[in-house]
MIDOSE-1310 file (N, C-alpha, C; in nm, 2 decimals, decimal comma, always signed):
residues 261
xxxx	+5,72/+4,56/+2,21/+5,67/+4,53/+2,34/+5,60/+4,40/+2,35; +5,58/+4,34/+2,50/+5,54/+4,22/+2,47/+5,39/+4,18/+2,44; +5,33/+4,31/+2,47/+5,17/+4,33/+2,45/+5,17/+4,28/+2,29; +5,23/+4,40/+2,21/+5,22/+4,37/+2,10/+5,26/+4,27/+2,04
xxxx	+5,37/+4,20/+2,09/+5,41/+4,03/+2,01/+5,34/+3,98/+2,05; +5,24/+3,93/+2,17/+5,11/+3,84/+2,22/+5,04/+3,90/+2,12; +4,95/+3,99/+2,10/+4,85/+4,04/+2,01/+4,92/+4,00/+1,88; +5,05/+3,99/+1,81/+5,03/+3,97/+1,72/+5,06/+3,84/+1,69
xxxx	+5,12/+3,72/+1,77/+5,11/+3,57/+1,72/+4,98/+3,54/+1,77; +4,85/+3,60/+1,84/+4,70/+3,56/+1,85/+4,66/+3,56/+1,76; +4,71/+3,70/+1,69/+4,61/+3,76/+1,54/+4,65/+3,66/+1,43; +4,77/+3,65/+1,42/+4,82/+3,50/+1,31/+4,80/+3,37/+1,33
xxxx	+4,77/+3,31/+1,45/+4,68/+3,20/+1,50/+4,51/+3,23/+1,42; +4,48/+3,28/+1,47/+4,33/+3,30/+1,36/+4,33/+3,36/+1,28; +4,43/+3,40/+1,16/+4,40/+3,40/+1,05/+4,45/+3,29/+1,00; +4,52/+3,25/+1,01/+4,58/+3,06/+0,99/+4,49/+2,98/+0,96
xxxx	+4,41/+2,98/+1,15/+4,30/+2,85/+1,11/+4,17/+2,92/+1,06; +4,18/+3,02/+1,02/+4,08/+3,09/+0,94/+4,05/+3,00/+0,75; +4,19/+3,02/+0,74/+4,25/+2,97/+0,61/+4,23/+2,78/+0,59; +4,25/+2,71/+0,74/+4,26/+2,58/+0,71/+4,14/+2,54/+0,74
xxxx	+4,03/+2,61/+0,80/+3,90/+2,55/+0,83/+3,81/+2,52/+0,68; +3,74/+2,41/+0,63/+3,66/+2,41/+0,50/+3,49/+2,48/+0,53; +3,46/+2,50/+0,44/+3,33/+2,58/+0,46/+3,28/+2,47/+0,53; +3,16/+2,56/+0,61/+3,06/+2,45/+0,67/+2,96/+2,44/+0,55
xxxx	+2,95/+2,28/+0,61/+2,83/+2,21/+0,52/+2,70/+2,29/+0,49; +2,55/+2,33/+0,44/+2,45/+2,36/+0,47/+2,36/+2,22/+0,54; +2,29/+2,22/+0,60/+2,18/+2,18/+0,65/+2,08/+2,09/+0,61; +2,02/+2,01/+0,56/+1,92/+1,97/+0,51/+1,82/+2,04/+0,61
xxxx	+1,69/+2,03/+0,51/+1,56/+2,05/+0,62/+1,59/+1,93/+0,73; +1,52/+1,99/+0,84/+1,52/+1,89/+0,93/+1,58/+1,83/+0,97; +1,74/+1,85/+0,92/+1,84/+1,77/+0,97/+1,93/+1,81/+1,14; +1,94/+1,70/+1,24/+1,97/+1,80/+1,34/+2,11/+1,86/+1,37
xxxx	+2,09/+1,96/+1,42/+2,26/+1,98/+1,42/+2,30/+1,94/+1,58; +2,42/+1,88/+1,56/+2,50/+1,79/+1,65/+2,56/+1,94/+1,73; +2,56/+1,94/+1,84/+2,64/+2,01/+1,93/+2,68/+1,97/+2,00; +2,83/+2,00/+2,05/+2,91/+1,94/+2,13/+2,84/+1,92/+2,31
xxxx	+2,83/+1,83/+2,39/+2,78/+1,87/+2,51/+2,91/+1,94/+2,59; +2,82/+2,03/+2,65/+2,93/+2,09/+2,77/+2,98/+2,03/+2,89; +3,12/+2,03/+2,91/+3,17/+1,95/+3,03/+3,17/+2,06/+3,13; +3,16/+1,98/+3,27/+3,20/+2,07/+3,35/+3,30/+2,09/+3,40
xxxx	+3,27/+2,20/+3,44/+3,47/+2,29/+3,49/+3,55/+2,18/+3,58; +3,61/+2,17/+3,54/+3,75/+2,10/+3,57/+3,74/+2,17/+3,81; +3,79/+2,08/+3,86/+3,75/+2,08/+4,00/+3,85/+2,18/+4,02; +3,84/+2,23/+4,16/+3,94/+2,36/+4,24/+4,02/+2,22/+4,23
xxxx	+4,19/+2,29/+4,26/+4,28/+2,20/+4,27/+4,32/+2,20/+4,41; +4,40/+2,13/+4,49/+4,40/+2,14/+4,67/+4,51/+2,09/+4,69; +4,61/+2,13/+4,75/+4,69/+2,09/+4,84/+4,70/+2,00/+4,91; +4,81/+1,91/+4,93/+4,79/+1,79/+5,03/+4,76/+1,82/+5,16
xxxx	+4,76/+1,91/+5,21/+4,67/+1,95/+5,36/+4,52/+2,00/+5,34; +4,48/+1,98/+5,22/+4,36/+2,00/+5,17/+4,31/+2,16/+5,17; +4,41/+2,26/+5,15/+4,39/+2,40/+5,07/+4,38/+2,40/+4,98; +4,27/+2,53/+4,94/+4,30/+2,53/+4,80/+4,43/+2,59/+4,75
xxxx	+4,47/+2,52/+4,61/+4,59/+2,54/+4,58/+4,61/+2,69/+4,44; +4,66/+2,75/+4,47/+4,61/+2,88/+4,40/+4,68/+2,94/+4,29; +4,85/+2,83/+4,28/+4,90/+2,80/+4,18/+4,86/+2,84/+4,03; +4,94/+2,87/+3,97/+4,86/+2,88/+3,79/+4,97/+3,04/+3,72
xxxx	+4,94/+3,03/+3,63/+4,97/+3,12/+3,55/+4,85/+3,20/+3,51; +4,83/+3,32/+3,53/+4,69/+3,42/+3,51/+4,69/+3,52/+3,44; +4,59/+3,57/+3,40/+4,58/+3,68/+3,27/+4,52/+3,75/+3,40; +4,57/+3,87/+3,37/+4,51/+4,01/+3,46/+4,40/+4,05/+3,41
xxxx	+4,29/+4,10/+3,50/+4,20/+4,18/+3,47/+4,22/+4,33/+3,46; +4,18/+4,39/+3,33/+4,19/+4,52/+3,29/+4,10/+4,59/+3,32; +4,04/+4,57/+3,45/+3,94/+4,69/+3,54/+4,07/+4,68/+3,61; +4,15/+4,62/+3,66/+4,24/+4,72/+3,76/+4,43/+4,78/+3,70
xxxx	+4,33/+4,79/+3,49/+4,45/+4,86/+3,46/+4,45/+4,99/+3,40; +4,28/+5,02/+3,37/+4,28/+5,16/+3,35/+4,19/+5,23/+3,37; +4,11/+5,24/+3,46/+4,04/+5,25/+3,54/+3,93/+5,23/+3,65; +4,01/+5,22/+3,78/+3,95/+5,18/+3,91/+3,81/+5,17/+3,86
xxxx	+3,71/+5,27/+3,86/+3,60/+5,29/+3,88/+3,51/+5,19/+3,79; +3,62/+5,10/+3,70/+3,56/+4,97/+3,61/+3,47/+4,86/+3,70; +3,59/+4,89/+3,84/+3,59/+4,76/+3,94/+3,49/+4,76/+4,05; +3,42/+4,89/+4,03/+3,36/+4,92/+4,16/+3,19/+4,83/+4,13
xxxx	+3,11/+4,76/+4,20/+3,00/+4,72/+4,14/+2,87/+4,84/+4,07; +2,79/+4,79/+4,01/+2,74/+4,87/+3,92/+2,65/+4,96/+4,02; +2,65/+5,08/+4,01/+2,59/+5,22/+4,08/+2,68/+5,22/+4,19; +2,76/+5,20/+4,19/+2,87/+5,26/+4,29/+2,93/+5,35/+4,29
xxxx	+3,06/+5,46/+4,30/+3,13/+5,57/+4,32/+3,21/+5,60/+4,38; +3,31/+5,62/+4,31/+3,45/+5,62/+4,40/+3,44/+5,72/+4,48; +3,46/+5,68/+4,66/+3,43/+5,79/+4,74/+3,60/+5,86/+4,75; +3,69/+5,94/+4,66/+3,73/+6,00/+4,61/+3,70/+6,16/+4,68
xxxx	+3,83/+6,20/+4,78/+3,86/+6,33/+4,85/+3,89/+6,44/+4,75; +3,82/+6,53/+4,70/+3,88/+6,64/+4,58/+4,00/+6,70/+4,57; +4,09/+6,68/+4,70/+4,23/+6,67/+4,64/+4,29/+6,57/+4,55; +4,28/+6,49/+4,58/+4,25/+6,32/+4,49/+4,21/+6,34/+4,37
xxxx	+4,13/+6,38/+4,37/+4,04/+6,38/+4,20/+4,09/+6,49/+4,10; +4,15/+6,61/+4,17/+4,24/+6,71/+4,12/+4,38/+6,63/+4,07; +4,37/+6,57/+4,16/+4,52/+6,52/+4,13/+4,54/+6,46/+4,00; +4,41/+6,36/+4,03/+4,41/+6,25/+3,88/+4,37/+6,31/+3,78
xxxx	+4,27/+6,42/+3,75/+4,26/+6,48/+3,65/+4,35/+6,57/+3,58; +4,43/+6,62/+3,67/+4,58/+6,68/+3,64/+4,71/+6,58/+3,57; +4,68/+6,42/+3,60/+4,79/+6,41/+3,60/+4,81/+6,32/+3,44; +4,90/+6,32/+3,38/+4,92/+6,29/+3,25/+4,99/+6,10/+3,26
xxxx	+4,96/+6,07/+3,10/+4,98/+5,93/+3,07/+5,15/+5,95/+3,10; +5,25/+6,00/+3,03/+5,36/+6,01/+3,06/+5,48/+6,02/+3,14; +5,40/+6,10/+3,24/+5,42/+6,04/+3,39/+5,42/+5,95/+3,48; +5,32/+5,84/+3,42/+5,30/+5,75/+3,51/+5,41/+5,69/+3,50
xxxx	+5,44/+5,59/+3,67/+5,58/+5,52/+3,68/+5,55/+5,40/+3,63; +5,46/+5,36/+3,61/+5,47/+5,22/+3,53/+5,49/+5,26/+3,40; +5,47/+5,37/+3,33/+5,51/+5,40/+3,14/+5,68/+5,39/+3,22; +5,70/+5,45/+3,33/+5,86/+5,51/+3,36/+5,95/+5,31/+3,40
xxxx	+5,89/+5,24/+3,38/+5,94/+5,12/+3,41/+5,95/+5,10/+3,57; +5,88/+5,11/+3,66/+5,84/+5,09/+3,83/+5,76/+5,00/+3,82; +5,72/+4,95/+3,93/+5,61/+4,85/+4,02/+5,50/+4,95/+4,00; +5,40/+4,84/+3,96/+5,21/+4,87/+3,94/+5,20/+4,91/+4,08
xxxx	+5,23/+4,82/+4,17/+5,22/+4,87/+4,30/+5,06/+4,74/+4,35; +4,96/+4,77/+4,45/+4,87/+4,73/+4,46/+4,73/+4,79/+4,46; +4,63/+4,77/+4,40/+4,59/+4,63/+4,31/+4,63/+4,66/+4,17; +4,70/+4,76/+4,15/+4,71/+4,78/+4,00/+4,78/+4,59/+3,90
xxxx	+4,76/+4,63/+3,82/+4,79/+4,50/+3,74/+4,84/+4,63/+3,60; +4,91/+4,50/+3,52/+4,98/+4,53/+3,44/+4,94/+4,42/+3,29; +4,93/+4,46/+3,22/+4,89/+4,38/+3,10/+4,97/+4,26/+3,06; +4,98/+4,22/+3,15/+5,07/+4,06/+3,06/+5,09/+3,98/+3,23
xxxx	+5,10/+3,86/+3,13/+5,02/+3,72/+3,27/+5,09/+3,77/+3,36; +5,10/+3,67/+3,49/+5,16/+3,65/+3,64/+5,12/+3,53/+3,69; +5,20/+3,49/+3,76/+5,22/+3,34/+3,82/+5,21/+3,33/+3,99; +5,16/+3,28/+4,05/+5,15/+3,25/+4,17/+5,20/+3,10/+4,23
xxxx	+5,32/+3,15/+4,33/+5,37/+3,02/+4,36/+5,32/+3,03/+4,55; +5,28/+2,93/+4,54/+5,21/+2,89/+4,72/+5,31/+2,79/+4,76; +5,32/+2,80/+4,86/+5,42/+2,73/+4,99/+5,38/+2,72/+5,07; +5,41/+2,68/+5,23/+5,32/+2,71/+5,38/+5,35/+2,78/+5,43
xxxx	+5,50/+2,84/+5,33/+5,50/+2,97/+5,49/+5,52/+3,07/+5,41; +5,53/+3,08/+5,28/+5,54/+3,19/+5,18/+5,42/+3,18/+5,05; +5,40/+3,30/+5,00/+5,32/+3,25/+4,85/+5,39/+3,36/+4,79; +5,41/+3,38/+4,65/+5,47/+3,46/+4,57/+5,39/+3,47/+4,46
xxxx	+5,36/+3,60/+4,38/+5,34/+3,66/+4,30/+5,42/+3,72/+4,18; +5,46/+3,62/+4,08/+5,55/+3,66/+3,98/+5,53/+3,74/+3,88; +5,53/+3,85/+3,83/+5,47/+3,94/+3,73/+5,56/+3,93/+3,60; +5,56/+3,91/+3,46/+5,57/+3,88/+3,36/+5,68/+4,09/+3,35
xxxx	+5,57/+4,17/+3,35/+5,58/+4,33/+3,33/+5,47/+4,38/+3,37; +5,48/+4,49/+3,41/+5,58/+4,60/+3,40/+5,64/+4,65/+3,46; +5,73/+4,57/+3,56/+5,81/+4,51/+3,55/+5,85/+4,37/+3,60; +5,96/+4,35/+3,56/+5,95/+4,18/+3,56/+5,99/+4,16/+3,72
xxxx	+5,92/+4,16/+3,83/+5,90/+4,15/+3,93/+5,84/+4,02/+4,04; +5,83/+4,05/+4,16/+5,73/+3,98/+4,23/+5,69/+4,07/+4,37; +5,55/+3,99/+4,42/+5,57/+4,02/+4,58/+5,53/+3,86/+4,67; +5,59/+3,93/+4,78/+5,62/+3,81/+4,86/+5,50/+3,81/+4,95
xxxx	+5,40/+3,70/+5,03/+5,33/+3,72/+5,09/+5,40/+3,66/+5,22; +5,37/+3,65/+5,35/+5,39/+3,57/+5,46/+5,32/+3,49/+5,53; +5,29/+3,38/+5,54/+5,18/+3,32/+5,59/+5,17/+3,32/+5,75; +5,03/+3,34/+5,75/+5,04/+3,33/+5,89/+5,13/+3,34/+6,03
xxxx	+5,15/+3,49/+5,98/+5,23/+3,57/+6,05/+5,17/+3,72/+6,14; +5,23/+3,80/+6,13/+5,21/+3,92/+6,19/+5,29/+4,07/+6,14; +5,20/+4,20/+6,10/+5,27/+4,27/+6,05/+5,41/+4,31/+6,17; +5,51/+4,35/+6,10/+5,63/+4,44/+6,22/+5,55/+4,54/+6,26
xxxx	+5,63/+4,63/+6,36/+5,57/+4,77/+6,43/+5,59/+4,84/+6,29; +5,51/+4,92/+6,25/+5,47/+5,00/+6,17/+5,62/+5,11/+6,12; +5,68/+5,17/+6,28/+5,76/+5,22/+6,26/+5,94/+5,10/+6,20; +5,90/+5,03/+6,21/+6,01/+4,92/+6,11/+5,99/+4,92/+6,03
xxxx	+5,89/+4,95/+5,97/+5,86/+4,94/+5,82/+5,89/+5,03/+5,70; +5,99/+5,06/+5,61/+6,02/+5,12/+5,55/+5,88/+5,12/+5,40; +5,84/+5,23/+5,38/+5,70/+5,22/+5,26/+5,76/+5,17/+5,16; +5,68/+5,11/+5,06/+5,74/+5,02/+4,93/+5,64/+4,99/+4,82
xxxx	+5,69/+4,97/+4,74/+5,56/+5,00/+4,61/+5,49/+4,86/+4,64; +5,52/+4,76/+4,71/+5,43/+4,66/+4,73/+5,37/+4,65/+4,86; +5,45/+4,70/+4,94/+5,40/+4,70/+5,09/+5,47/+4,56/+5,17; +5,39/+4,57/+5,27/+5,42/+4,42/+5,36/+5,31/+4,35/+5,36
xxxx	+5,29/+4,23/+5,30/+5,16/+4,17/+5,29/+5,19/+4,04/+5,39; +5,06/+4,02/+5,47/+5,07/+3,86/+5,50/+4,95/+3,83/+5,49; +4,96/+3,68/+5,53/+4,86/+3,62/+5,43/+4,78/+3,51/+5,51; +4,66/+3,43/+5,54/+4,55/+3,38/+5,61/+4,49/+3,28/+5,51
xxxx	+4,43/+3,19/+5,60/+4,35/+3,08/+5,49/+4,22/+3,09/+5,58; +4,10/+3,21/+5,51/+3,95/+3,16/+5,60/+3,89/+3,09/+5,51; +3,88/+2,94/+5,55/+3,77/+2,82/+5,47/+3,88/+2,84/+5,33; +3,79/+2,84/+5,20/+3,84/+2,83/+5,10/+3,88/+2,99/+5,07
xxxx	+3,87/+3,05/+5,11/+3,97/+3,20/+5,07/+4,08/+3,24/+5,14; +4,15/+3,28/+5,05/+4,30/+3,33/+5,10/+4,28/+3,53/+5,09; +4,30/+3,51/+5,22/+4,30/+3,68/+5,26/+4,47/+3,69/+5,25; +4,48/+3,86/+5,19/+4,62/+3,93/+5,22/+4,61/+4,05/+5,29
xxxx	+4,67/+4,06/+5,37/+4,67/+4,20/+5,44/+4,80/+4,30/+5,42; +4,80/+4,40/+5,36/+4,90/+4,46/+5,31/+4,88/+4,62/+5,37; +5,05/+4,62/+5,43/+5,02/+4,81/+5,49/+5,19/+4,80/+5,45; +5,22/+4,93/+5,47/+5,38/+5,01/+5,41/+5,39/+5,05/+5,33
xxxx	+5,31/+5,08/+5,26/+5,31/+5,13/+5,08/+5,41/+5,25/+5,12; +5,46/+5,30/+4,97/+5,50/+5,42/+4,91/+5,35/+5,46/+4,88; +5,38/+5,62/+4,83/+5,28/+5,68/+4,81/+5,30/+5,76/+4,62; +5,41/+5,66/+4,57/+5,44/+5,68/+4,45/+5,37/+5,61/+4,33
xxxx	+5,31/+5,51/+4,35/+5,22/+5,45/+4,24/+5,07/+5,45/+4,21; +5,06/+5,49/+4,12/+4,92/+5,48/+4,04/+4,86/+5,37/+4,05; +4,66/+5,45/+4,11/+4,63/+5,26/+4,11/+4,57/+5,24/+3,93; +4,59/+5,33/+3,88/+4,58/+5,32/+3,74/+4,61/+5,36/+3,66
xxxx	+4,56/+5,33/+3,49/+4,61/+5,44/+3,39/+4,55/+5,59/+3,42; +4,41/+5,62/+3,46/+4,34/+5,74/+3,54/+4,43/+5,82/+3,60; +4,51/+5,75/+3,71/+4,55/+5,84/+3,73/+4,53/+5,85/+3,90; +4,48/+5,78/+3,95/+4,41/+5,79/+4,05/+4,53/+5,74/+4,20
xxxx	+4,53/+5,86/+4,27/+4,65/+5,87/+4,41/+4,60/+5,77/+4,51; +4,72/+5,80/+4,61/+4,71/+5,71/+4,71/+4,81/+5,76/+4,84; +4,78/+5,73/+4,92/+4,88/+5,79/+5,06/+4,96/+5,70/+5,07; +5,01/+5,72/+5,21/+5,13/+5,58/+5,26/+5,02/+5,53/+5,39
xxxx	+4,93/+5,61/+5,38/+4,84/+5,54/+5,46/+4,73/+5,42/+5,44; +4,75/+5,41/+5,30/+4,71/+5,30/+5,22/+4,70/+5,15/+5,32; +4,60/+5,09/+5,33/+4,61/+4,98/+5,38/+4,51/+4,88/+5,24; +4,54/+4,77/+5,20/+4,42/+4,69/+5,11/+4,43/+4,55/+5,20
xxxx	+4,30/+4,52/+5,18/+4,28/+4,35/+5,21/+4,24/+4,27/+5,08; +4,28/+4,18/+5,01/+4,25/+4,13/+4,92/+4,20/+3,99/+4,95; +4,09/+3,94/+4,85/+4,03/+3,80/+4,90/+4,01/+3,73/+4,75; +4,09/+3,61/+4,77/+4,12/+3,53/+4,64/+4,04/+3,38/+4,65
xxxx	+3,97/+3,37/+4,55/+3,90/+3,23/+4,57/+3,90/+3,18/+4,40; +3,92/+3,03/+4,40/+3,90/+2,96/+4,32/+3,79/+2,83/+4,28; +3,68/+2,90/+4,26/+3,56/+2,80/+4,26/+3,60/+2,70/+4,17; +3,67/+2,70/+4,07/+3,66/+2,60/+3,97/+3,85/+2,60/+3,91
xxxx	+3,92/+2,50/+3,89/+4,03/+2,52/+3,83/+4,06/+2,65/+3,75; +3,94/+2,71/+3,63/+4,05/+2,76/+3,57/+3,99/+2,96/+3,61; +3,92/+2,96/+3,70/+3,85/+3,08/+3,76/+3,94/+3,15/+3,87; +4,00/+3,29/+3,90/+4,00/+3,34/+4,03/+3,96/+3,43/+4,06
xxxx	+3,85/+3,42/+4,15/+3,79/+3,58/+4,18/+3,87/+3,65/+4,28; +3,84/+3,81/+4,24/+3,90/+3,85/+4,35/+3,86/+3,97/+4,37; +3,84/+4,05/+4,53/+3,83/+4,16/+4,54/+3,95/+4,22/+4,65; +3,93/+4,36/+4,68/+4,02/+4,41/+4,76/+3,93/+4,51/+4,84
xxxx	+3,96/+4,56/+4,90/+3,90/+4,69/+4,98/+4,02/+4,78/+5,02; +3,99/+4,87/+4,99/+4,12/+4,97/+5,01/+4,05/+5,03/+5,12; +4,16/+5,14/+5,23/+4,17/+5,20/+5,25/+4,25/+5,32/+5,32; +4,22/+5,42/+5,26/+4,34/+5,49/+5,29/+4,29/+5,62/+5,33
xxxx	+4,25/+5,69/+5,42/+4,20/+5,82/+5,47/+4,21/+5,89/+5,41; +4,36/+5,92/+5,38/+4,44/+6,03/+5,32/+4,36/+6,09/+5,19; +4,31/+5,98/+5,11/+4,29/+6,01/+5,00/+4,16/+6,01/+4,96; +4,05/+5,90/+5,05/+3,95/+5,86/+5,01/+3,84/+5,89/+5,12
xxxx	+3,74/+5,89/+5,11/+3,64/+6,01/+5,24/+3,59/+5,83/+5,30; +3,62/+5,71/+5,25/+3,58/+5,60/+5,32/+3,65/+5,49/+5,24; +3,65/+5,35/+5,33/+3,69/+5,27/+5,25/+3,58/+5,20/+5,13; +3,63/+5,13/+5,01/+3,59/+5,11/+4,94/+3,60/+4,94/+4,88
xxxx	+3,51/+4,88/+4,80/+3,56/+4,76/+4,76/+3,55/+4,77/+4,59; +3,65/+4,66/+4,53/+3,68/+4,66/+4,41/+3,64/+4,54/+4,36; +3,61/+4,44/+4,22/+3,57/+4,31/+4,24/+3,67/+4,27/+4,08; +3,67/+4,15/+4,03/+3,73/+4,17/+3,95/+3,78/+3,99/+3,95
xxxx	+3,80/+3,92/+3,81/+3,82/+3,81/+3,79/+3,94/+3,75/+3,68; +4,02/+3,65/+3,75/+4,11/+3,61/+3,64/+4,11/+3,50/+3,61; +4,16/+3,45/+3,45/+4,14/+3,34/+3,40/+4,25/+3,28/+3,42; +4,29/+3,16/+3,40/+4,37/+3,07/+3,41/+4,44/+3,04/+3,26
xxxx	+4,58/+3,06/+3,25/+4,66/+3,07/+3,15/+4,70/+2,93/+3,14; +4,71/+2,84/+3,00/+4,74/+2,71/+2,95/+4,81/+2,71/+2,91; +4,97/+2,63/+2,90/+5,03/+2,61/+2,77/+5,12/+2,73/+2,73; +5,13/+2,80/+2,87/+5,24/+2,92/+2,83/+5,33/+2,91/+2,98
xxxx	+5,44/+3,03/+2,96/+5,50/+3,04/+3,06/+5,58/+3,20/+3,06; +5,58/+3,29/+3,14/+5,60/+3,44/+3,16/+5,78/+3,43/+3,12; +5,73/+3,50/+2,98/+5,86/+3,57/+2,92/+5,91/+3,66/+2,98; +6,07/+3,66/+2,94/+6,18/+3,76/+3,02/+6,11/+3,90/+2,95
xxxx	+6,10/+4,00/+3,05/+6,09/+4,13/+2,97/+6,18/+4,21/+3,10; +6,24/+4,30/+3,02/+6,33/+4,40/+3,04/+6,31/+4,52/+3,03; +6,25/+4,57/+3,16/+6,23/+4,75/+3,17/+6,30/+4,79/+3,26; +6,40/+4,88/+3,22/+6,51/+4,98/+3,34/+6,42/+5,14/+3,33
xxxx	+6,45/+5,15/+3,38/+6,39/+5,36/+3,39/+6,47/+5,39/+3,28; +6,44/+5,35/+3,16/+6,46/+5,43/+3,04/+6,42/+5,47/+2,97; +6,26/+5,46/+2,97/+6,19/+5,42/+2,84/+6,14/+5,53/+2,76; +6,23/+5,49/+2,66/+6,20/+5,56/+2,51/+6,09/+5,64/+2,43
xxxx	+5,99/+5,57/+2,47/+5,87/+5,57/+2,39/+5,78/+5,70/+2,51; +5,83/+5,77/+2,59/+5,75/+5,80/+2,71/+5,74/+5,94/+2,63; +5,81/+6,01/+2,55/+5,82/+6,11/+2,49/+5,68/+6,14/+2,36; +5,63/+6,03/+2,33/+5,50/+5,95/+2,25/+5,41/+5,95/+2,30
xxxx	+5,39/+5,96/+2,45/+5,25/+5,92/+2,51/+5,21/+6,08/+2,54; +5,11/+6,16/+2,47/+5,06/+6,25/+2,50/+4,91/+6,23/+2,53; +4,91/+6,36/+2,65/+4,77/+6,41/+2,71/+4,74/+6,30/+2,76; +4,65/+6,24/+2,79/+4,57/+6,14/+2,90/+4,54/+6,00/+2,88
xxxx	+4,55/+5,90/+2,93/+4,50/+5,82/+2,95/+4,36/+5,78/+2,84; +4,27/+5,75/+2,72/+4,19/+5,81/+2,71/+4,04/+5,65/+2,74; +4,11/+5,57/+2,87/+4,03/+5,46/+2,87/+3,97/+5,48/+3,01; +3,92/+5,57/+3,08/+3,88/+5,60/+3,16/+3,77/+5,70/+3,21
xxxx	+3,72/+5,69/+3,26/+3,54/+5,76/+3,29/+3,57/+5,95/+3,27; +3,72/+5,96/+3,32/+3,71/+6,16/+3,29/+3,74/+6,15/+3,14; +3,75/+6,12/+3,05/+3,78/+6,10/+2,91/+3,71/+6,07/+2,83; +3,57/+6,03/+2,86/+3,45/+6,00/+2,79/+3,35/+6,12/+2,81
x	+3,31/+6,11/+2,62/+3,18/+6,21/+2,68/+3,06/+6,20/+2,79
């Protein structure tokens, strides 16, 4: 998998320069030690109409890959309807449609980069896996009548520039994707608003607010941050609804708050 070839040419990068580095010197009394000064962050980058430009290749945050309740700020609580929460506690790693090769869906993320391409009247979201995908945003537009809309594991998103954040407004979901490894359901009544800012080149914050009646006794907000990827570019990966290994994944999830003592 590609998780595991990234983790394993990182792991052989530092044992490498592990090997070529010479001991450090000791010290004399009194002698000072030289530290490098710190530069500062590299500027937001901007568009010739003077947007921010939101472009890049990004490493996903893993509060929105295995469990929501990572995302929520600290003493918070997922306001979680007990059919909901039956659901997720019921439901197994092996099942999920992302082990089954599907769309994460929204906000879920998926362990390996993604690329964001901006335009004026489109922006796109390229996902690396799992699966090798995208979704389309619309700029400054308007959703269709609701009854046009067929549900979809990404939804209909369009998209706004207030000041330096970029809002997405997304409704049509399916009601077939996990917003995580947990486990955790969702209606087709699902609506999220997501808010993407880039204080500094290699920073993107971002939060969402879900909500979805069906599932959740109120809406809620999620928070969560991605780095900026250097010097790489999102490898071909190849998932059809086959996968092999789904026969291996027993009992639960075990990176999430019902799975801890």
């Amino acid at each position: 998998m590609n998780a595991l070839i990234r983790h394993s040419v990182v792991l052989a990068l530092v044992v490498a320069a592990s090997w070529s580095v010479a001991p450090v010197r000791a010290l004399a009394q009194g002698e000072a030690l030289n530290t490098p000064k710190r530069t500062a962050p590299a500027a937001t980058p901007r568009t010739p109409d003077g947007k921010v430009d939101f472009s890049g290749i990004w490493t996903p945050d893993r509060k929105f890959i295995y469990d929501i309740n990572d995302a929520l700020k600290p003493g918070e609580t997922l306001p979680i309807q007990e059919w909901a929460l039956k659901v997720t506690l019921e439901r197994l790693s092996k099942d999920d449609p992302e082990a089954l090769c599907l769309p994460a869906g929204v906000p879920r993320q998926a362990p390996y980069p993604w690329r964001i391409l901006q335009a004026p009247t489109h922006m796109f979201f390229l996902f690396e896996g799992n699966i090798h995908s995208y979704r389309q945003i619309f700029m400054n537009t308007k959703h269709p009548d609701p009854a046009d809309l067929d549900p979809t594991w990404y939804g209909h998103s369009i998209g706004r520039f207030e000041g330096d954040t970029l809002v997405i407004d997304t409704v049509g979901f399916n009601d077939k994707f996990w917003f995580d490894f947990a486990g955790h359901p969702h209606t087709e009544q699902l609506h999220t608003i997501e808010r993407y800012r880039r204080p500094e080149f290699g920073k993107l914050l971002y939060e969402v607010t879900i909500d979805d009646p069906g599932a959740y006794t109120k809406p809620f907000t999620l928070y969560g941050e991605h780095a900026y990827e250097s010097d790489t570019e999102l490898m071909e990966y190849i998932c059809n609804e086959n996968n092999q290994d789904v026969e291996h994944i027993v009992g639960k999830d075990p990176r999430n708050k019902y799975t801890k003592p």
